[in-house]
C-alpha positions as CSV (number, residue, x, y, z in Angstrom):
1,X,210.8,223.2,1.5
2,X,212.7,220.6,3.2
3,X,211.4,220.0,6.8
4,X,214.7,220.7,8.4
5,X,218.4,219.3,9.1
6,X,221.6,220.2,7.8
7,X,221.5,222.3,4.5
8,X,224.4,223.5,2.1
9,X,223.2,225.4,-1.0
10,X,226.2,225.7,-3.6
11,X,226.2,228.1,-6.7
12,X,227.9,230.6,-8.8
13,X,227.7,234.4,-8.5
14,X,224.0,235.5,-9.7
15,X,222.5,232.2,-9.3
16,X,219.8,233.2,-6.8
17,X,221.5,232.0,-3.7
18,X,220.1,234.3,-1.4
19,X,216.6,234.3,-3.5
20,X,216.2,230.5,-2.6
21,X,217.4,231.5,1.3
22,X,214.8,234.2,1.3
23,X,212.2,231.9,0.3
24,X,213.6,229.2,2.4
25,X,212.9,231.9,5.1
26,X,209.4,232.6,3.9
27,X,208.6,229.0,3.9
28,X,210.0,228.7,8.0
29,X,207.2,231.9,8.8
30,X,204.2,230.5,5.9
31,X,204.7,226.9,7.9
32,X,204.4,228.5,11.2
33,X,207.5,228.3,12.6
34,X,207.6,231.0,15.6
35,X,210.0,234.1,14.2
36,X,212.1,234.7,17.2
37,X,213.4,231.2,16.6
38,X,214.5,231.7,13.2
39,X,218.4,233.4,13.2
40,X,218.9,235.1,9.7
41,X,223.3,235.9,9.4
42,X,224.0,238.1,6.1
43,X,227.2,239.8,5.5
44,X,225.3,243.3,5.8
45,X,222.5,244.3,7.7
46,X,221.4,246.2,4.8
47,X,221.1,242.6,3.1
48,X,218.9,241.2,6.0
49,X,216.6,244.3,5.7
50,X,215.9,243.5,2.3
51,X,215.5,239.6,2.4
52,X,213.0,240.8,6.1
53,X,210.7,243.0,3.8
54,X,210.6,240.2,1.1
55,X,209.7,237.6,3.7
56,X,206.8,240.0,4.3
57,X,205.8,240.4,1.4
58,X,205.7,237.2,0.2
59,X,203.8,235.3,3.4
60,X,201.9,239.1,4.5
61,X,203.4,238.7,8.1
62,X,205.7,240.6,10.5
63,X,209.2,239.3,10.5
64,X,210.2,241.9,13.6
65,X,210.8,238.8,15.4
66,X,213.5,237.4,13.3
67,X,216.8,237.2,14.2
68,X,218.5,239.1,11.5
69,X,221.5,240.5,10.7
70,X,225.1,240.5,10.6
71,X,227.3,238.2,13.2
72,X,228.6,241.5,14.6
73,X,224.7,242.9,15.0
74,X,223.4,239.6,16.3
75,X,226.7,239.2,18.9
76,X,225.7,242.9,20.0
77,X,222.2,241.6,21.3
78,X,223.7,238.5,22.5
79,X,226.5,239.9,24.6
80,X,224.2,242.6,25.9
81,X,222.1,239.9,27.3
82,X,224.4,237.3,28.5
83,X,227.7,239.0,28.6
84,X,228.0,239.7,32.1
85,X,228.9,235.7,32.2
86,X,232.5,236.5,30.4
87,X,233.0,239.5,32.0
88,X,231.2,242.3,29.6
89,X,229.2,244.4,31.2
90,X,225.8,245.4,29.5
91,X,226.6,248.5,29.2
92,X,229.7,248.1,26.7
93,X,231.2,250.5,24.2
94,X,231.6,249.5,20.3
95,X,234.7,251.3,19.2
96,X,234.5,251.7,15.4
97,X,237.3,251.1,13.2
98,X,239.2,254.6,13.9
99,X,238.5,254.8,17.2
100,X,240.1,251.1,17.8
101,X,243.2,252.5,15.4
102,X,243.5,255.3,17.8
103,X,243.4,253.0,20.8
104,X,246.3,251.1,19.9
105,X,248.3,253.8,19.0
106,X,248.4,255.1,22.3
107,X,249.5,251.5,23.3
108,X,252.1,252.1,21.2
109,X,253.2,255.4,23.2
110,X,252.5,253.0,26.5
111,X,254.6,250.2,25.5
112,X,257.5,252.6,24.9
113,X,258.5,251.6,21.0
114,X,260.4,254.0,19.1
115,X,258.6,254.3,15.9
116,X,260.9,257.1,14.7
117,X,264.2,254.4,14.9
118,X,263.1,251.7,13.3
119,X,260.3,250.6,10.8
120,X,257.2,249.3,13.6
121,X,253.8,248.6,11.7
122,X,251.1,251.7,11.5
123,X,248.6,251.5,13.7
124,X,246.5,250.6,11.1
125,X,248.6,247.3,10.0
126,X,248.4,246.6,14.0
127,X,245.1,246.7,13.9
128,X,244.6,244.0,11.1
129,X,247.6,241.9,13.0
130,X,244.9,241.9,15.9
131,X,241.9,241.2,13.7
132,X,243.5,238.0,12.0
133,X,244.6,236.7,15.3
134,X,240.8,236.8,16.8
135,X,239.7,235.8,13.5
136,X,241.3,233.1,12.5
137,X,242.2,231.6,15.9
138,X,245.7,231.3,15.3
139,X,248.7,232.5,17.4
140,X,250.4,235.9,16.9
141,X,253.4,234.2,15.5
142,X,251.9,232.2,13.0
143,X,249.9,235.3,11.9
144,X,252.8,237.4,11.7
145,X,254.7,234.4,9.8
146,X,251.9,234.2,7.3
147,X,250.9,237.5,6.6
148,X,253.2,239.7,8.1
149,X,257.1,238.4,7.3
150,X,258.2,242.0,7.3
151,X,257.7,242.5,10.8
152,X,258.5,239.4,12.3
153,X,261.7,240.5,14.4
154,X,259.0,242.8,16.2
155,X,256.8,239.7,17.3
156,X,257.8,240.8,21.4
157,X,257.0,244.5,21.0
158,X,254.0,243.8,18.6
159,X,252.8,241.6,21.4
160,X,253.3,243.8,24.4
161,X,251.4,246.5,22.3
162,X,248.2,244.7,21.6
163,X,248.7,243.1,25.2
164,X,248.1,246.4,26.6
165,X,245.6,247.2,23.9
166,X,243.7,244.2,25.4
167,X,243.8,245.0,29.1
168,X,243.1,249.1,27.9
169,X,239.6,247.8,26.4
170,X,238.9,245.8,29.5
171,X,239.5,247.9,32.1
172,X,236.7,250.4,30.1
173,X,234.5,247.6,28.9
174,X,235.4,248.7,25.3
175,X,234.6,246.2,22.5
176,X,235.9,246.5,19.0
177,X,234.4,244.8,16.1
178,X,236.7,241.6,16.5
179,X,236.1,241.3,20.6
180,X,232.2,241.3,19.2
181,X,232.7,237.6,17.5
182,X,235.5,236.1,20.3
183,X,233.2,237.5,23.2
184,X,230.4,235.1,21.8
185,X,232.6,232.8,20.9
186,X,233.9,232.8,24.7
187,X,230.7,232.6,25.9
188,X,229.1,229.6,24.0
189,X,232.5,227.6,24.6
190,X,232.7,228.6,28.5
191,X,229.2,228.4,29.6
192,X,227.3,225.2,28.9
193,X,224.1,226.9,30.4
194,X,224.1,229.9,28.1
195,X,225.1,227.2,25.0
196,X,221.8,225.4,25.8
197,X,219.7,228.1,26.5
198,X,220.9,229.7,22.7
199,X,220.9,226.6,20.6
200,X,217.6,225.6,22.0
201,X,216.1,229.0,21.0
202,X,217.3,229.0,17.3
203,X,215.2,225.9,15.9
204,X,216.4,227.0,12.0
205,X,219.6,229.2,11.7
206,X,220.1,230.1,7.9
207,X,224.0,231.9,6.8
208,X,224.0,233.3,3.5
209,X,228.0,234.0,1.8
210,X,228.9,231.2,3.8
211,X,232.1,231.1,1.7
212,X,232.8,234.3,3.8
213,X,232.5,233.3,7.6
214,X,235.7,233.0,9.6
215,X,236.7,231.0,12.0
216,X,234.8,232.2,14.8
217,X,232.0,232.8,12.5
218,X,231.7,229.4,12.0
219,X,232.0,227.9,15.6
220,X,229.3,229.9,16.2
221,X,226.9,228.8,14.4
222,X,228.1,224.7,14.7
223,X,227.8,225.7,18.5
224,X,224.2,227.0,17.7
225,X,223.0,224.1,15.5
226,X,224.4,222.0,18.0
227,X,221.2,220.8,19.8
228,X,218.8,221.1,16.7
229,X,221.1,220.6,13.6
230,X,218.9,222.8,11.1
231,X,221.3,225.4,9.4
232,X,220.9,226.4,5.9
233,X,223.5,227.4,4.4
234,X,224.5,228.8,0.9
235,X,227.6,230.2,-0.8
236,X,229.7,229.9,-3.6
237,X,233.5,227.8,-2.8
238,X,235.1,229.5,-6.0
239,X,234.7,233.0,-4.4
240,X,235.8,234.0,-0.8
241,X,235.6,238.2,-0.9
242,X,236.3,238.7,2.7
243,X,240.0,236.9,2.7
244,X,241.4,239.8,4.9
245,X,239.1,239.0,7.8
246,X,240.3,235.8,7.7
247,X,237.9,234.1,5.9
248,X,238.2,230.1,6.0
249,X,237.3,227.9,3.2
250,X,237.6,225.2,5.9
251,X,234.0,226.2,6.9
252,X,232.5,225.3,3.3
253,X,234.7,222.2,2.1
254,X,234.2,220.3,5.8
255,X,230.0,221.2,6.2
256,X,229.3,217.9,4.6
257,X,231.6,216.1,7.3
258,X,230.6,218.2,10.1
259,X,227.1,217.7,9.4
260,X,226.7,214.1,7.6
């Protein structure tokens, strides 16, 4: 019931994290706060259906208006909207996950490697090459050093592939799952205008598994918060299930000196 400002909920598994964000969120709509202003992130859209219903149930209003859902839902509507400023048209294609797999195997063909000679990564182990570098924010190199030590003698012809795989989803204003996240990213770090416009239209933002958010998952919402500061968040720093997206525990430990 706090009247606003920064927020970091910390507990173990089972504790009621997301019962005391739900009723957080119930408190926001009971105290009148208007719903489209409120931004609800959940790991699952399934998860922010259920917490939506609750709300209504608990304060007998609509929460239509809500901003729920998962970064990649909420990005959709956002890039839809605004995208056109970096470049994405409105009327983008999502490529699922075996669609994108596909994709880059054909930039594989393209780029001219001979997969039969020599041990190259699947197309599926390119594809998570490419999500950790969007994820994570960090160059191919280090990814590959990291992560990937097998194939770092194939850093050049790893790059050309996912450099074609890159220029292959522009040129058809195709947008995997990752380009979802950077593309917003992109777009509140480029465009001051669009940056104001956004972070003035969340008043509360509230992140549940905040152990979980990336990188890019949590610029975005520091870039959102920027103008009114109130994010709730709440997680659990012993647990981090979504490591292979790139999770960052930076995002958890460093709240409290991000937001004093």
């Amino acid at each position: 019931t706090a009247e606003g400002g920064p927020m970091l909920v910390v507990a173990g598994a089972g504790s009621g994290k997301t019962r005391a964000l739900t009723y957080r969120l119930a408190w926001l709509v009971h105290n009148g706060v208007d719903a489209s202003r409120i931004m609800l992130v959940t790991f699952t859209n399934r998860a922010a259906r259920e917490m939506l219903s609750r709300v209504e149930v608990l304060v007998k209003q609509k929460t239509r208006d809500i901003w729920g859902g998962t970064f990649h839902h909420i990005a959709n509507r956002i890039l839809r909207q605004y995208g056109q400023n970096v470049g994405i048209r409105p009327d983008f294609t999502i490529l699922d996950r075996e669609d994108a797999r596909d994709l880059i195997a054909s930039c594989v063909q393209e780029a001219g490697v001979d997969i039969r000679k020599r041990r190259f990564p699947r197309k599926a182990v390119l594809a998570s090459i490419s999500s950790f570098v969007q994820n994570t924010l960090e160059p191919l190199e280090d990814v590959l050093a990291r992560r990937y030590p097998m194939f770092i003698d194939d850093g050049a012809e790893i790059e050309k592939v996912l450099r074609l795989y890159i220029d292959k989803k522009q040129a058809r204003q195709l947008l995997d799952f990752d380009d979802l996240l950077s593309g917003w990213l992109r777009l509140l770090g480029r465009h001051q205008d669009v940056r104001e416009i956004l972070a003035n239209q969340f008043l509360h933002i509230l992140v549940d598994e905040y152990q979980d958010t990336n990188a890019i998952q949590g610029a975005i919402v520091d870039f959102l918060a920027s103008r009114h500061r109130n994010v709730t968040v709440v997680g659990d720093d012993s647990q981090s299930i979504y490591s292979f997206r790139g999770a960052s525990f930076e995002n958890i430990i460093t709240f409290k000196e991000r937001y004093p």
